[in-house]
C-alpha positions in Angstrom: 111.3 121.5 116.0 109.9 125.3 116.3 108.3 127.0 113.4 111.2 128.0 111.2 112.9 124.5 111.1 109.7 123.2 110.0 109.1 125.0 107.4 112.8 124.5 106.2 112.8 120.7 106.7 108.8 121.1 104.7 110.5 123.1 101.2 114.0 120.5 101.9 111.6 117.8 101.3 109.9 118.5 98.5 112.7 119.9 96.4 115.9 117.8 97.9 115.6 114.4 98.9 115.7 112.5 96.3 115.0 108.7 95.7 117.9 107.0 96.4 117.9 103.3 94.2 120.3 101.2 96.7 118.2 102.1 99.6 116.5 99.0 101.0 113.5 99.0 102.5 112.5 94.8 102.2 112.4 92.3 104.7 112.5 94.2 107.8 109.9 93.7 110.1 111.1 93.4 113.5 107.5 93.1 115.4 107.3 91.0 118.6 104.2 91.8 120.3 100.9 93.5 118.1 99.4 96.6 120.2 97.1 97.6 117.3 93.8 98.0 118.3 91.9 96.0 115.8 88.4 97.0 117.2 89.4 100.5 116.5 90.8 100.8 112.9 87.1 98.0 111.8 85.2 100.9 112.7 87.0 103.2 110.2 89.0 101.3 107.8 86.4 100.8 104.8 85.4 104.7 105.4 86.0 106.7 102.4 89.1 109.0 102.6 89.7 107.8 106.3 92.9 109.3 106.2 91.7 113.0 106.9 90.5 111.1 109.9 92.3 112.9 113.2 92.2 109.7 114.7 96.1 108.3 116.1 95.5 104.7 114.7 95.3 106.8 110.9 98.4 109.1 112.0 100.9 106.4 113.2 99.9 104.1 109.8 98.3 101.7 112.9 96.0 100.6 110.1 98.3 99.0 107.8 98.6 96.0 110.6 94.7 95.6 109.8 95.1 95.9 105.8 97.9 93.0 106.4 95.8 91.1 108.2 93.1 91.8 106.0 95.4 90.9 103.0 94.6 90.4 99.5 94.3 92.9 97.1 91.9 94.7 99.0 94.0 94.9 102.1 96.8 96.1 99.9 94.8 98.7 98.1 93.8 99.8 101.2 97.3 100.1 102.7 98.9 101.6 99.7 96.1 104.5 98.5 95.4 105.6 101.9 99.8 106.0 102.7 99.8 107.9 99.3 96.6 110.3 100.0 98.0 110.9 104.1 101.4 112.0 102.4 99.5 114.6 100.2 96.5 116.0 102.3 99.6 116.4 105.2 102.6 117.1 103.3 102.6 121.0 104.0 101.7 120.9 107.8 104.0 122.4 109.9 103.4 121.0 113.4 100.3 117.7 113.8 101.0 115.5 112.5 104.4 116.5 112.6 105.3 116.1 116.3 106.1 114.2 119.3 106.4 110.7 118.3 104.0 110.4 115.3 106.2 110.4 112.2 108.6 107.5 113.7 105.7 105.4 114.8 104.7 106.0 111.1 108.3 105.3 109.9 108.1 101.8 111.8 104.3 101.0 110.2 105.6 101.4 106.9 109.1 99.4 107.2 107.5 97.0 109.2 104.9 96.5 106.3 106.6 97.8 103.5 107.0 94.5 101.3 103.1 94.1 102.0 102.4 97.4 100.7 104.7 97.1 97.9 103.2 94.1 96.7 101.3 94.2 93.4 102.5 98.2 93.4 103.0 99.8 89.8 106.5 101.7 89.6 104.8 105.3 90.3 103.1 103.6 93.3 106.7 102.2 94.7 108.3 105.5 93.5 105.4 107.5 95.8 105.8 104.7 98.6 109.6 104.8 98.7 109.7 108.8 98.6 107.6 108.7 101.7 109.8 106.5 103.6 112.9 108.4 103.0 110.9 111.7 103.8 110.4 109.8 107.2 113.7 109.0 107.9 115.1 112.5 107.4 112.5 113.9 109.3 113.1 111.8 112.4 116.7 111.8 112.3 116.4 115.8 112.0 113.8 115.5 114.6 116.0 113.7 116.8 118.5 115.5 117.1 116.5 118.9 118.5 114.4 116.9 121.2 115.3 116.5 124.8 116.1 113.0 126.5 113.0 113.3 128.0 110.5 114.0 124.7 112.4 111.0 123.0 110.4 107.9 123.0 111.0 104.4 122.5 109.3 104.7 119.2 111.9 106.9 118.6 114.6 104.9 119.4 113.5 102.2 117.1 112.7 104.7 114.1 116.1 106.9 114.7 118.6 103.3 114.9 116.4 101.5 112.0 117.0 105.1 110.0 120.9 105.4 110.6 121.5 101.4 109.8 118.8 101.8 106.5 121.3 104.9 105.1 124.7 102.7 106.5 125.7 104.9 109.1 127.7 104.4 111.6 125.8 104.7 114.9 128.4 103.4 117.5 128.4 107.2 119.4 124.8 106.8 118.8 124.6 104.1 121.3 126.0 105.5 124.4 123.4 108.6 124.3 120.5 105.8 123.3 121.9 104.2 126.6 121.0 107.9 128.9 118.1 108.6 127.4 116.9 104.9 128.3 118.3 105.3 132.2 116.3 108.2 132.0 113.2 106.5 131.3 113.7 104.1 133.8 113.4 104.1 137.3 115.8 102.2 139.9 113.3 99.1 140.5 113.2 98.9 136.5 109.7 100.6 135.9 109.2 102.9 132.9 108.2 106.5 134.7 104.9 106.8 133.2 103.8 103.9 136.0 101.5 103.0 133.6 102.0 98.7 133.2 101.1 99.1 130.0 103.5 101.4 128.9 105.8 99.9 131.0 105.1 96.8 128.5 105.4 98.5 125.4 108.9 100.3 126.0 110.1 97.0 126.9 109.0 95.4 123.4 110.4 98.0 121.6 113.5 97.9 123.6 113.4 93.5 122.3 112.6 94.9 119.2 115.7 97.3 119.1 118.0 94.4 120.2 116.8 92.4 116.9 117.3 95.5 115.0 121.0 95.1 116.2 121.3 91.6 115.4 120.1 91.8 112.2 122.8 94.6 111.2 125.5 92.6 112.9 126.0 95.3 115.4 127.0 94.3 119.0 124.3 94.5 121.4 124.2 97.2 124.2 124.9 95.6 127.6 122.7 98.4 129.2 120.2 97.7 127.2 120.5 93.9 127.9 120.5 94.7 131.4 117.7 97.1 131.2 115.6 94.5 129.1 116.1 92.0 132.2 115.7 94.1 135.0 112.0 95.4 132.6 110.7 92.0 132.4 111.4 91.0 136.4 109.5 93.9 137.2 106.3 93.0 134.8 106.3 89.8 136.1 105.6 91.7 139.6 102.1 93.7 138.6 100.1 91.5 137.7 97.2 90.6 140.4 95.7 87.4 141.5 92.7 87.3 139.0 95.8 88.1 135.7 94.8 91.6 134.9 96.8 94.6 135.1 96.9 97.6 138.2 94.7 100.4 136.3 96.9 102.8 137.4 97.8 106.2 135.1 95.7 105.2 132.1 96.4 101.5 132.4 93.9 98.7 130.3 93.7 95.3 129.7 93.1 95.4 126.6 96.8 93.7 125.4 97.4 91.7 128.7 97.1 88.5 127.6 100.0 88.6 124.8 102.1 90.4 127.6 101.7 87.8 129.9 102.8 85.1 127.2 105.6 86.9 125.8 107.5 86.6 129.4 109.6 84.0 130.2 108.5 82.8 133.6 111.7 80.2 133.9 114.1 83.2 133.5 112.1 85.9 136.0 111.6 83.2 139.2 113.7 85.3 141.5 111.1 87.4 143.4 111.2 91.7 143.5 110.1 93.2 146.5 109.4 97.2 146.3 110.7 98.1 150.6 113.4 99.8 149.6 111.6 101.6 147.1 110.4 105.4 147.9 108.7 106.4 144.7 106.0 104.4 142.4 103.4 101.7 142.4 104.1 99.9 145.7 103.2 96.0 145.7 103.0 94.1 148.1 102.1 90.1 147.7 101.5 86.1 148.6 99.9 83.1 147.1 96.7 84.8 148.5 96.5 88.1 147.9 98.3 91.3 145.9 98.0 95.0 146.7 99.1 98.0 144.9 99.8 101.8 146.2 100.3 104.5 144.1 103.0 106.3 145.9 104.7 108.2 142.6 105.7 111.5 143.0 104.2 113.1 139.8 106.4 115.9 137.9 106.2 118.6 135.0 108.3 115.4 132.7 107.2 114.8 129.7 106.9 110.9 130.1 104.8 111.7 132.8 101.8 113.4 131.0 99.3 110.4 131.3 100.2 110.4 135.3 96.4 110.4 136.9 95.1 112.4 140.1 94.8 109.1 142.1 98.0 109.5 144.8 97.6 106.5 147.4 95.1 105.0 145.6 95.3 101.3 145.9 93.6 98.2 144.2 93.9 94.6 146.0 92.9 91.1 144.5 92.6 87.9 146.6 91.3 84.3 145.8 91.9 84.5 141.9 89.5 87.6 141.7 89.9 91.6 141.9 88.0 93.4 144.8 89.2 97.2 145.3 89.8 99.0 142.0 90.4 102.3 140.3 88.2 103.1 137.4 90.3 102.3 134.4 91.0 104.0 131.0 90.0 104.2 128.0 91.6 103.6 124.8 88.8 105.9 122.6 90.8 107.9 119.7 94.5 106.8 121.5 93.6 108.8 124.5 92.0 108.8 128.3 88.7 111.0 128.8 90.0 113.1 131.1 87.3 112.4 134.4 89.3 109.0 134.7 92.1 110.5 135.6 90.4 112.6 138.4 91.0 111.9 142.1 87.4 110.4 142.1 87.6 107.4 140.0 90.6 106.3 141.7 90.6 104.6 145.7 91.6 107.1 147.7 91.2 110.5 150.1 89.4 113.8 148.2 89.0 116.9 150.1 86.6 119.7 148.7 86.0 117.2 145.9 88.7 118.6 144.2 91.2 116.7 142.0 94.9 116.1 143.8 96.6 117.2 141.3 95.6 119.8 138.7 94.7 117.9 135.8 95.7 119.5 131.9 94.7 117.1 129.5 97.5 115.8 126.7 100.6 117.3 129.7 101.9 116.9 132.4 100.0 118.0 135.7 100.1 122.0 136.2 100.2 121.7 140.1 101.0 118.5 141.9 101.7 117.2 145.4 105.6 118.4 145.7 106.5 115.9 148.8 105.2 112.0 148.0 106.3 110.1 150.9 106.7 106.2 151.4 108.1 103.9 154.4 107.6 100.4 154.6 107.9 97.6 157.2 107.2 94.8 159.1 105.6 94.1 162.5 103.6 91.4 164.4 102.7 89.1 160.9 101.4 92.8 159.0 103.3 94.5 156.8 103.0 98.1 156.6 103.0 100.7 153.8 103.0 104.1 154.6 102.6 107.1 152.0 101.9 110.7 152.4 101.7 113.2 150.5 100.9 117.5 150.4 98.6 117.9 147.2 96.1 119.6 149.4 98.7 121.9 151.4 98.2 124.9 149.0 94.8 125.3 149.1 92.9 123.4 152.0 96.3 123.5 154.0 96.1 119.7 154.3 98.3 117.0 154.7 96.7 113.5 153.9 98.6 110.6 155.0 97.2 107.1 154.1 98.7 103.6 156.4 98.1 100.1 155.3 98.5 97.1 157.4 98.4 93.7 155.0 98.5 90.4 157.3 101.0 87.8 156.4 98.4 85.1 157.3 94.9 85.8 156.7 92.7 87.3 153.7 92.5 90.9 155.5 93.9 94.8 155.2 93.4 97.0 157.4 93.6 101.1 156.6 94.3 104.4 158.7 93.5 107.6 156.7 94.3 110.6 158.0 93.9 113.9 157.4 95.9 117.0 159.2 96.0 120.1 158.8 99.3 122.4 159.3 97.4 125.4 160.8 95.0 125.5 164.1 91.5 126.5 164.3 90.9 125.4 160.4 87.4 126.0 158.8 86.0 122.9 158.5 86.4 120.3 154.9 84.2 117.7 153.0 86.0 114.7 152.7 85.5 111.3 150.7 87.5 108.6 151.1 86.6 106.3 147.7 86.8 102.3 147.5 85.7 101.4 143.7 84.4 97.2 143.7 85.0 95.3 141.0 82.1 94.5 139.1 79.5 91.1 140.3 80.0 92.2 143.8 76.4 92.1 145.6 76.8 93.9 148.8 74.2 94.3 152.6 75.0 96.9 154.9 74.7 95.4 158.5 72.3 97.0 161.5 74.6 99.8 162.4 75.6 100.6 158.6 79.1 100.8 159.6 79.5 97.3 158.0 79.2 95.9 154.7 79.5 92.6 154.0 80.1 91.8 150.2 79.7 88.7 148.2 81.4 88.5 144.7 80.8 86.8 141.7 83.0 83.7 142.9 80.7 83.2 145.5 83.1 84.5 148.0 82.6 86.5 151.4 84.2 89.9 152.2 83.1 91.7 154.8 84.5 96.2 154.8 84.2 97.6 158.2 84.6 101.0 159.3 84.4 103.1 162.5 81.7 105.6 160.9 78.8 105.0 158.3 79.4 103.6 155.1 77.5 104.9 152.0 77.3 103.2 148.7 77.1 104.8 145.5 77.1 103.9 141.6 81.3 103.6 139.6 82.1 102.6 136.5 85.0 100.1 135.6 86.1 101.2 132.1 88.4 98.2 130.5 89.0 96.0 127.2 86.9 98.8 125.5 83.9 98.8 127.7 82.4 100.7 130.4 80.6 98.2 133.3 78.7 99.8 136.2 79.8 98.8 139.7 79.4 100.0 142.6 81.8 102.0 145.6 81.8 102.4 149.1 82.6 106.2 150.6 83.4 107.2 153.4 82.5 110.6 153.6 82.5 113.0 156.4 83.1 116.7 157.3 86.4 118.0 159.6 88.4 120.8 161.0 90.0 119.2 163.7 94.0 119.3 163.5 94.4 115.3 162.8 91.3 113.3 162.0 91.9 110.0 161.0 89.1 107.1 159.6 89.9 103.3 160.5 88.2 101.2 158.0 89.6 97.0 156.7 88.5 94.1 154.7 88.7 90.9 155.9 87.6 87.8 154.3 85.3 85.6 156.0 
């Protein structure tokens, strides 16, 4: 909403919506899998007035799933003084925490929790709690209406259908717009276009959680969004790798991967997805063996793409139950990445200059970005063969970096061609890096010529990364489940102006 329908919708709200008695607000909590970060809210909860705190878990209402958990009077007290005290200190705000998503993720806290809260509640306190509510649903559904298919969230879909069916309207021409702005979201393999897994796993609980909202009302369920909900769960079952983590791809972390994993039905997801005819995303590639994944997405100025990192063809690969090649991670700090783990650097791939791919703006989407992503696949001889491209360096460095793997159907071993050409002759010359972040427990020896390094993991097992030019080693970070372990990464680094140099370097178990 822009300035002057806040401050409408602000005075509308405190002088015109009025408590309405045969408004229901009990017994619907539709949760199915619990995001909260528990580690988070412990280190704030018991903090006096923690709700001036400009901290996401205390502006969704996050920390009402602790106070449940805490339960009690305490938990309760908690729950219900701190809703109250948010409502008053942010009443009169015109845009945070009035924007994006934030006041239906609130919306869902409280209804999910609102017979908790409620509990033990005086009549003022249930007057104050119920007031807030139905300030929540007018606001979304006002907010709903002026955002574009591409600002609305799932959150939003939950808080917006849950708001219509609470006030008994009818929302059957609501459904066929829910439908686009969901096919919007999408892609064509059935990943959410923030190619983040986790995200990807969160859209497709809410969109479960939508589908109970429906059967709760008696409302007939969306066959798109049964579809979608199939085609979303085939997909997950896909990026997982070999040691059960997630790719940490575009602010990815494990921190929830464990409940995901669970909440799938394997029996119903057998049939195997294969990403070849694919040309935009995180490739995968797999067998009982091994897993790759290539981050061919072509990154734009979306919305839903905000959290999209600087790590075009980067790849991570696991083999023998245990993750090798990595990108740095994400953290989950204050409900949002540092931004240096989303540069080019911390991910597994090609830097010229040692300048980010794309143009990194923290909170949006990328300013500049690689316009032409490119990806072919294919088999030959017992490899298959990804292929991706792309021109994020065109612009300034006149650069075109183009990145093949070759991943035998056989035996433990990749091998890699990274190129880089430039479009114009007699170039000045470039500093490249080509980055390969290790898991961490991986003790490594460089052999006589230094072009070799053979590595030995914490599983006892033998890799052994081979290049045509000197390796160097140097200190990463893996930053996951809310910690930050030092590793190690192996560069290849170099300096060109030729009009196509190209690096050979694999990894081959032995």
């Amino acid at each position: 909403m822009n300035l002057i329908q806040n401050i409408l919708f602000v005075y509308i709200s405190s002088k015109f919506i009025r408590i309405k008695n045969e408004v229901n607000f009990s017994d619907l909590n539709f949760r199915r899998l619990d995001f909260t970060n528990y580690k988070q809210i412990k280190s704030f909860i018991f903090k006096k007035n923690f709700y001036k705190i400009n901290n996401k878990n205390v502006t969704t209402f996050e920390f009402l799933n602790y106070s449940k958990n805490l339960g009690g009077k305490i938990g309760i007290g908690l729950s219900r003084k701190n809703i109250i005290n948010w409502y008053f200190y942010n009443k009169n705000k015109l845009f945070y925490p009035w924007i994006d998503d934030l006041s239906s993720r609130r919306l869902i806290n409280i209804i999910y929790n609102y017979d908790f809260i409620t509990s033990s509640s005086n009549k003022n306190e249930i007057k104050n709690l119920k007031k807030i509510t139905l300030i929540h649903i007018h606001r979304v559904l006002k907010e709903f209406g002026y955002k574009r298919m591409s600002e609305i969230s799932s959150y939003d879909l939950i808080a917006t259908t849950l708001s219509n069916l609470i006030l008994k309207k009818n929302i059957a021409n609501h459904v066929p717009y829910m439908e686009s702005i969901i096919t919007k979201h999408i892609d064509k393999l059935g990943m959410h276009k923030s190619y983040n897994v986790l995200e990807h796993a969160k859209y497709l609980n809410n969109l479960c959680e939508l589908k109970n909202i429906f059967l709760y009302f008696n409302f007939k369920i969306s066959k798109k969004i049964e579809n979608t909900i199939i085609r979303m769960s085939s997909i997950l079952n896909e990026y997982f790798h070999l040691d059960g983590s997630i790719p940490l791809f575009n602010g990815a972390n494990n921190n929830y991967t464990k409940i995901i994993y669970k909440s799938l039905n394997k029996d119903d997801y057998l049939i195997s997805r294969t990403f070849s005819s694919i040309n935009n995303g995180i490739a995968f590639c797999s067998d009982k063996d091994k897993k790759l994944f290539f981050d061919v997405v072509q990154p734009n100025k979306e919305k839903i793409s905000k959290n999209l990192s600087a790590g075009t063809l980067s790849f991570e690969f696991s083999s023998m139950g245990e993750k090798i090649i990595t990108n740095c991670g994400a953290s989950e700090g204050h409900g949002k990445n540092p931004e240096y783990l989303r540069y080019s650097a911390a991910h597994s791939t090609i830097i010229l200059q040692n300048t980010n791919i794309s143009e990194i703006k923290e909170e949006n989407p990328h300013i500049k970005f690689p316009q032409s992503v490119t990806f072919q696949s294919d088999s030959y001889l017992g490899y298959k063969i990804y292929e991706g491209s792309h021109n994020g360096y065109q612009r300034r460095f006149n650069r075109i970096i183009k990145r093949k793997l070759k991943i035998s159907d056989k035996d433990n071993k990749i091998y890699g061609e990274d190129s880089i050409i430039s479009i114009k002759s007699n170039e000045s010359k470039i500093i490249y890096h080509i980055r390969f972040h290790l898991t961490d427990g991986f003790v490594f020896s460089f052999t006589n010529n230094k072009k070799n390094i053979i590595l030995r993991s914490s599983s006892k097992n033998m890799w052994i990364f081979k290049s045509d030019v000197e390796l160097e080693v140097e200190d990463s970070i893996i930053v996951d489940k809310n910690t930050t372990i030092p590793t190690k990464q192996i560069v290849i680094k170099g300096i060109t102006n030729k009009k196509k140099d190209t690096r050979t370097w694999s990894l081959e178990k032995i």
